[in-house]
Steps between C-alpha positions, in 0.01 A plus 500: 500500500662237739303250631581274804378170612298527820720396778308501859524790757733516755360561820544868516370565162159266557452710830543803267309446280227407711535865661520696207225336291196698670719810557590524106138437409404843732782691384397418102162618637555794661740669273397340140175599333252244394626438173869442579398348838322231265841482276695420795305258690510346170878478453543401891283215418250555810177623249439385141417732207194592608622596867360189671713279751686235413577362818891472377799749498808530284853575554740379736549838743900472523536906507248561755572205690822659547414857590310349717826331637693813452292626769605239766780555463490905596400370800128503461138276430512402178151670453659836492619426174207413313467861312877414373385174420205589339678765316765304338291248394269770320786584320630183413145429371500812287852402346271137430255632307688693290779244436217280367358775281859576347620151468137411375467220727140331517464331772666501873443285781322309285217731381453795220696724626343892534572647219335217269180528701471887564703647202828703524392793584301400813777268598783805456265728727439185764901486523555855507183502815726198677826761494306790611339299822806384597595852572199577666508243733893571613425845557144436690738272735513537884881421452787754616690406205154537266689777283836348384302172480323684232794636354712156488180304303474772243919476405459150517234549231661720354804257446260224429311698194901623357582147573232402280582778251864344445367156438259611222797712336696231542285289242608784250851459518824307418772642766367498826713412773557321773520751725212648352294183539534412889427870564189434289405148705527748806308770496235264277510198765676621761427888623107364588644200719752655665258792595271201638754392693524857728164683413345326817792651746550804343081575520563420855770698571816276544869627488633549176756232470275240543277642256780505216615167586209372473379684167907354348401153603185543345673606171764241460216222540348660219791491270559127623138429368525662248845306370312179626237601237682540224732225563151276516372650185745344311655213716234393696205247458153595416342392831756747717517782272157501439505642150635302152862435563723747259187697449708798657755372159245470280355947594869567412532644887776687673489328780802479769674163344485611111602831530791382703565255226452756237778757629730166579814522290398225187148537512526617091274189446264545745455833390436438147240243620353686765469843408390437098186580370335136403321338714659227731424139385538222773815397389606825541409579820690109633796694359423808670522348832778314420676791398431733820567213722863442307561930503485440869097636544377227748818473725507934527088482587578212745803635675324886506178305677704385702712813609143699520362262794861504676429863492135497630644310793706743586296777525207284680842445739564855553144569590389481857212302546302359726519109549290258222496839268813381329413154461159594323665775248756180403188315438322705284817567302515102469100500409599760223776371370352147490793346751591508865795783609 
């Protein structure tokens, strides 16, 4: 799991968030039973174990903040897209939980995280409830658009889970590729943001273009973050990347910058070092990094972050939106990727 420092709101995202709080506490209600409504008010950090308040909530609401936004700019109140937004954040939550049960993480947002307190199986089945709600409450929407909404979240979910899939097979072997890897980062990080990005206008019924344009911008700020990422879990300080610098190094990860280093023409050392069975000593991993920085790792991750928002702001260009929208996608894509556009 990823963790990022806490960085504050933008406006649009603390106005949000403040809308969406009470409406994602009735839709875990209504279509969640008792036990998994318990699980999840648990892992959104509004109830303790027990179910009672806590008077605090976790998570940041980027992805419904921007349905939300998506909405606007089809043309209409941002409060006809709360089912998108409610139902992308279900999902994203469901991809949360289990993420921490496969990558055995203990604690998120600074608390046990659900799987410790509940056990597996109750956590798998609160997940699984998330992804099944999310449906329910796209198709139960007033929208015009209520049905292909539907249809875009589950392929994005879709891609998300094979996205997933590839990174866990990835683990198991030697000769993956590049090409192979940023297709990975996409659907993994990117098919759920990008579909964030339009599932508010498309619920709503706005023209097609603007949808896809939207949903592309959406996905090339994921790959950016996700590059960012990696790039900070081996380059960057402890305090921005949130996590033990190298620690990314030290799990032997394919992420973006070391498999670009590892398919580099040269890399024979790195490989040998990388990619062998003992276990990674300190030293080791300072010559790691040394070695996918000097096969040319960090300048490709840099340079393809780069190209990926230079592409996001082209198709946020193409799209035609009303006046202010623009200006607040750009500065959620700055909030995510930890810098201004």
């Amino acid at each position: 799991m990823t963790t990022t420092p806490v960085r504050a709101l933008t406006p649009v995202l603390d106005t949000g968030r403040t809308t969406l709080g009470p409406a994602l506490r009735d839709a875990v209600r209504s279509h969640l039973g008792e036990q998994m409504s318990r699980i999840a008010g648990y892992h959104f950090g509004w109830a303790d174990a027990d179910g009672l308040p806590t008077g605090s909530w976790g998570g940041k609401m980027v992805r419904p903040g921007l349905a939300l936004l998506s909405a606007r700019a089809a043309g209409a109140p941002a409060e006809d897209g709360l089912p998108a937004a409610l139902a992308v954040e279900l999902v994203h939550n469901f991809s949360l939980v289990h993420d921490d049960i496969m990558d055995g993480d203990e604690t998120r947002r600074g608390r046990p995280t659900a799987w410790t307190v509940f056990g597996v199986p109750d956590a798998v089945l609160a997940g699984d409830a998330m992804a099944t709600a999310a449906t329910s409450v796209l198709l139960e929407a007033p929208g015009p658009g209520a049905r292909a909404a539907t249809l875009s979240l589950m392929t994005a979910t879709q891609r998300m889970i094979d996205g997933q899939t590839a990174d866990v097979g990835f683990e198991r072997r030697d000769d993956v590729t590049l090409a192979e890897c940023l297709r990975m980062a996409g659907d993994k990080t990117g098919a759920l943001l990008g579909c964030a990005c339009s599932l508010g206008a498309e619920l709503v019924g706005g023209e097609q273009v603007l949808v896809e344009n939207l949903r592309a911008f959406g996905e090339h700020i994921g790959l950016a973050f996700q590059l960012v990422d990696d790039l900070l879990g081996i380059w960057g300080d402890t305090e921005r990347a949130g996590k033990r610098v190298g620690a990314d190094l030290w799990a032997r990860k394919k992420s973006l910058p070391v498999v670009a280093a590892l398919n580099a023409p040269g890399s024979e050392e790195l490989r040998a070092l990388y990619l062998g069975a003992e276990p990674l000593t300190e030293s080791d991993v300072r010559q790691v990094t040394a070695l996918v920085e000097r096969a040319g790792g960090r300048d490709w991750a840099q340079d393809e972050a780069a190209r990926q928002i230079t592409a996001a702001e082209e198709c946020l260009a193409a799209a035609p939106l009303p006046g202010g929208v623009r200006a607040e996608f750009l500065e959620i894509a700055g909030f995510i990727l930890g810098r201004q556009l």
